[in-house]
C-alpha positions in Angstrom: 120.5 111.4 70.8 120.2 114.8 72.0 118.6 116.2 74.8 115.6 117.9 74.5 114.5 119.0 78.0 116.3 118.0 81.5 114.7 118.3 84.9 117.1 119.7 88.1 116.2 119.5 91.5 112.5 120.3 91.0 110.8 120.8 94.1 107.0 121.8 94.4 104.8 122.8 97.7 101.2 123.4 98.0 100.7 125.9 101.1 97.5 124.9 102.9 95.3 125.5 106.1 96.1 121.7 106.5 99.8 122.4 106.2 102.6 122.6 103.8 102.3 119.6 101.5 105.5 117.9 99.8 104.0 117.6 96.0 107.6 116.7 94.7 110.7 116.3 96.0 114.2 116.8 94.2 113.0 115.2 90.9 115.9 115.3 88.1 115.8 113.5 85.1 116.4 114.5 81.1 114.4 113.5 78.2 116.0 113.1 75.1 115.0 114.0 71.3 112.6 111.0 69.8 112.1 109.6 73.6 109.0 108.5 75.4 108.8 108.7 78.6 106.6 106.8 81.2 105.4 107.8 84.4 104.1 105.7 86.7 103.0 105.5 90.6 100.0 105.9 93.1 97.4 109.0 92.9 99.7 111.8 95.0 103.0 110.9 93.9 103.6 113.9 92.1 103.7 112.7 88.4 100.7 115.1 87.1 102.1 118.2 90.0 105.9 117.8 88.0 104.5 118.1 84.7 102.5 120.9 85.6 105.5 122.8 86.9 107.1 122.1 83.7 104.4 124.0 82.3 103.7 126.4 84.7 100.7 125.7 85.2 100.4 125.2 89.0 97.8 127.9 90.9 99.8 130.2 92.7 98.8 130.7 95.6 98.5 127.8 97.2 101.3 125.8 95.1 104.5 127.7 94.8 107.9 126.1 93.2 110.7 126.4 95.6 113.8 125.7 93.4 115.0 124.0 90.4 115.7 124.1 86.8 113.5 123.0 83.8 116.0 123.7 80.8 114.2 123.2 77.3 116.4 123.4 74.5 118.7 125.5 76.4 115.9 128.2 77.6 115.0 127.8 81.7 111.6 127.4 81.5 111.1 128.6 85.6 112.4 131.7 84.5 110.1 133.0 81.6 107.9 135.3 82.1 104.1 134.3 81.7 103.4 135.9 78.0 107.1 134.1 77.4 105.9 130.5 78.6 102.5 131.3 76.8 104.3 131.1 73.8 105.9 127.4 74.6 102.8 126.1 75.4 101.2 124.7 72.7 104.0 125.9 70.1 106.9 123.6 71.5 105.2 121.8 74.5 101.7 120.7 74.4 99.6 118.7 77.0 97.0 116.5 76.8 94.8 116.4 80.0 92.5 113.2 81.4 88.9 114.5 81.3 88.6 116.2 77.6 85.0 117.6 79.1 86.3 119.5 81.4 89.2 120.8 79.2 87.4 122.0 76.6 85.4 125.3 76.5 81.7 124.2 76.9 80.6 127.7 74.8 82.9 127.7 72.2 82.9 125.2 68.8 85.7 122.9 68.2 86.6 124.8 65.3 87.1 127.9 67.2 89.2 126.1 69.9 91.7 124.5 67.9 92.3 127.3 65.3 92.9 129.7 68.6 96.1 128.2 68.8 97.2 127.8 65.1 96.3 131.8 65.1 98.3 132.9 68.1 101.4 130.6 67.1 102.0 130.0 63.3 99.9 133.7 62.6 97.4 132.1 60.2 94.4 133.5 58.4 91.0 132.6 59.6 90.2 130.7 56.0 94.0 128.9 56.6 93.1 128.1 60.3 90.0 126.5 59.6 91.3 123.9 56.8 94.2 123.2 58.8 91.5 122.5 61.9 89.9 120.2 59.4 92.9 118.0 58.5 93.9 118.0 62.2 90.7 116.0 62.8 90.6 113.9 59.6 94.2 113.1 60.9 92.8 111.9 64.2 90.4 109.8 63.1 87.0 112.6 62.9 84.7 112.1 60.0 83.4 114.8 58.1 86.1 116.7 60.0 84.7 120.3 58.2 81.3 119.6 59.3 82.4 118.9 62.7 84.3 122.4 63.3 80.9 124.1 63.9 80.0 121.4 66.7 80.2 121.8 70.4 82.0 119.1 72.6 79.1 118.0 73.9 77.9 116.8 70.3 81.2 114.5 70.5 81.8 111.3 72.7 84.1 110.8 75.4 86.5 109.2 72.8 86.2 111.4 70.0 86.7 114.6 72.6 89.9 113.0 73.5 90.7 112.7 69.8 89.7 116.4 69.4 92.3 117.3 72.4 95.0 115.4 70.7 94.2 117.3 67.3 94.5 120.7 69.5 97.8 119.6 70.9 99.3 118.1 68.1 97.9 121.7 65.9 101.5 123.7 66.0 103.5 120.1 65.6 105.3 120.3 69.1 108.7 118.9 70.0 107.0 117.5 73.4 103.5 116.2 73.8 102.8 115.6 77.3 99.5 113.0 78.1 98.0 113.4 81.5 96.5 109.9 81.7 94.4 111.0 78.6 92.9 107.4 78.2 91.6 106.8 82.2 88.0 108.0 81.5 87.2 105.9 78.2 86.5 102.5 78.1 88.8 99.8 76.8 87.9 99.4 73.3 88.5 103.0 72.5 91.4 103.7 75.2 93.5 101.0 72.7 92.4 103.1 69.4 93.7 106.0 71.1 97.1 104.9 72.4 97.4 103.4 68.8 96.5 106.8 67.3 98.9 108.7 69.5 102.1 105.9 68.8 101.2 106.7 65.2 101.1 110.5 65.2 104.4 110.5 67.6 106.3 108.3 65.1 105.3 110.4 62.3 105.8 113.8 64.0 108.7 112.3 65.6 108.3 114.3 68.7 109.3 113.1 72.4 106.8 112.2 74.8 105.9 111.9 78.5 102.6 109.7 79.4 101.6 109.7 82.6 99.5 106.6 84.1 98.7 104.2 86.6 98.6 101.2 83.9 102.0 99.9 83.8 100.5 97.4 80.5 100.4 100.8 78.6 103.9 101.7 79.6 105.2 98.5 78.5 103.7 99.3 74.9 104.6 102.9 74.4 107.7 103.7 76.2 111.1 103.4 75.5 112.2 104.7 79.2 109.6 104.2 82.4 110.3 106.1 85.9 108.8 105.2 89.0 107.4 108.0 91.6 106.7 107.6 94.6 106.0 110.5 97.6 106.6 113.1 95.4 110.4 111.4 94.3 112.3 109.4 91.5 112.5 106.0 93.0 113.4 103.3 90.1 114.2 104.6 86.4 115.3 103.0 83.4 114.9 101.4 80.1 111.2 99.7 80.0 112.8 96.3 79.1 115.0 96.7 81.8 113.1 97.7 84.6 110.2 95.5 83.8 113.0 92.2 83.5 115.0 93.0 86.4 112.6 96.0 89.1 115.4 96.9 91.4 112.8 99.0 93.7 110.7 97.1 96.8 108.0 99.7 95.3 108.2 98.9 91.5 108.3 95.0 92.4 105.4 95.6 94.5 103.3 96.8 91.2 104.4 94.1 89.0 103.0 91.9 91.4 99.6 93.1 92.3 99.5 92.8 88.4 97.5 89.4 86.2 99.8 88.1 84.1 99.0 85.7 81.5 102.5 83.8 81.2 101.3 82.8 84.6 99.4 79.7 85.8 96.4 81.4 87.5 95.6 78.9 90.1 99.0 78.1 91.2 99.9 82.4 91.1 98.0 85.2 93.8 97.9 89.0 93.3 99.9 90.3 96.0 99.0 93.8 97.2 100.8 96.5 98.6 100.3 96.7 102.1 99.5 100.3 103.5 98.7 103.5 102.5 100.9 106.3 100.6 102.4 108.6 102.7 100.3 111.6 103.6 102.7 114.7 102.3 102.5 117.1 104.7 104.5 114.6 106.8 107.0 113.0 105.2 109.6 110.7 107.1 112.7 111.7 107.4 114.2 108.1 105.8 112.8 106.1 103.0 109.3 107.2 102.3 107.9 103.8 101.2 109.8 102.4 104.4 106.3 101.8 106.3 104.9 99.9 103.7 108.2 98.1 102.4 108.5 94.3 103.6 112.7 94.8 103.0 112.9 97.5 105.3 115.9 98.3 107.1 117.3 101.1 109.7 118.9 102.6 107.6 115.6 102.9 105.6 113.6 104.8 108.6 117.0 107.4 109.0 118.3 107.9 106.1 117.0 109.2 102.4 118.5 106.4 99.8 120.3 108.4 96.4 119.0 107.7 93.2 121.7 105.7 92.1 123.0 103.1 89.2 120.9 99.6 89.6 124.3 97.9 89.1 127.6 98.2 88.3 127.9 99.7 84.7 123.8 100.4 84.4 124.0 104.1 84.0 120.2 104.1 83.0 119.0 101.9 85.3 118.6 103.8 88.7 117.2 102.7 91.7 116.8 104.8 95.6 117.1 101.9 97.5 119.6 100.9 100.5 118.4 97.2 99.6 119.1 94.8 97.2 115.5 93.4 96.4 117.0 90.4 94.4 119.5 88.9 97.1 117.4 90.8 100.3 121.1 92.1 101.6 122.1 95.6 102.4 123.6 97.7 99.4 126.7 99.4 99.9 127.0 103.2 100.0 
């Protein structure tokens, strides 16, 4: 499978009156054609920053990007000019964000905001806008989706506003959608209709995918690949399967375990939690930066920054940054 879009050496700071702060750190990665991608860690660890430098999207000043590459099918994505990157966004990359009320323009009707984009990008008419607005939101699920064009977003629930951002994304048939934790803010019931909905639109676009989250259950049902971030870095990656069977990262065990599990006899099984706090990023240790929370901490782990390396020997898609091996407790070699 090709690849669509590969990350270099991104790195991200936030200047502050509080200080500089480390928003990401050296994060590299690609993304291939078809692939969905999960991103996972605590608030602060840079997976909603990264994807916002992908996009450009990050307010400058205070947040500035100090180096790295973003290459999306073949084109740098750092390097284009703002009426250049205006054109990817919502043409080739589209986003989803996690509070549709506060993405969507309070003044205008829905109609208006999603035919914006079909205007600017494919050139359509007004009269060819509108009735491909209307499919968009029969597609997502909206009843009497011609009706609904001429209502505000306030006039919409929580869950149908989300389904109205997916139509808005989904509008120009991207080769990336990129989903900000779009499902936090609804309740159970309808965040299950709309991971369903998006799975089904994804598979019949057949576009790639990054969903960002704090739900690892989601991850396990939508992605074929999850990373793990943590203080603004990479620290476990792999195939879903693989990383959820065998976490090589004191950090990614740590989440499976504060997790319930059902395979698991309740009374005889505790949630363990992760002691600590995340790092606070304007100071970042010079070692390991889950070292002070990390119960298979070693020297090496306070001095000196682990690589993000293969898990095991012939796992080049499992990666791990860890000097330790969590299964066997024993220093790695390297």
């Amino acid at each position: 499978m090709a690849v669509l879009m590969e990350v270099k050496n991104l790195v991200t700071r936030f200047y502050t009156q509080e200080g500089v702060v480390h928003a990401v750190n050296d994060v590299s990665y690609p993304l291939h054609e078809g692939e969905t991608l999960g991103i996972v860690g605590e608030s602060g660890s840079g997976k909603s920053v990264h994807v916002l430098s992908i996009m450009g999207l990050i307010p400058t000043p205070p947040g500035k990007i100090e180096q790295g590459e973003v290459l999306f099918r073949g084109r740098d994505l750092l390097k284009l000019k703002s009426e250049e990157m205006r054109l990817v966004r919502g043409a080739e990359i589209a986003m989803i964000f996690q509070d549709p009320m506060t993405s969507l323009n309070p003044v205008l009707n829905v109609g208006t905001q999603i035919t914006e984009a079909l205007k600017l990008h494919l050139g359509m008419s007004n009269t060819a806008a509108n009735t491909r607005a209307a499919e968009l939101l029969d597609m997502v699920g909206i009843s009497d989706a011609r009706k609904r064009l001429d209502n505000y977003p306030h006039q919409f629930s929580g869950g149908m506003r989300q389904r109205v951002m997916i139509a808005m994304a989904l509008s120009c048939n991207p080769k990336l959608l990129i989903a900000d934790e779009p499902t936090t803010a609804l309740d159970v019931t309808i965040q299950a209709q709309i991971i369903e909905l998006v799975k089904r639109l994804r598979d019949e676009l057949r576009m790639a995918m990054i969903w960002i989250t704090h739900d690892l259950g989601v991850v396990a049902g939508i992605a074929d690949t999850i990373q793990v971030m943590y203080g603004g870095r990479i620290v476990e990656r792999g195939p879903v399967k693989e990383v959820f069977g065998d976490p090589r990262h004191p950090y990614t065990l740590g989440l499976l375990k504060s997790l319930p599990r059902l395979d698991q006899n309740s009374k005889n099984s505790k949630l363990v939690q992760i002691e600590g706090a995340p790092p606070d990023m304007r100071y970042m240790p010079q070692g390991c930066s889950f070292a002070p929370r990390c119960p298979y901490c070693i020297e090496r782990s306070l001095q000196e920054r682990p690589p993000l390396e293969p898990a095991k020997e012939g796992s080049g898609q499992h990666l791990v940054a860890c000097w330790v091996d969590v299964r066997e407790g024993v220093t790695q070699s390297g």
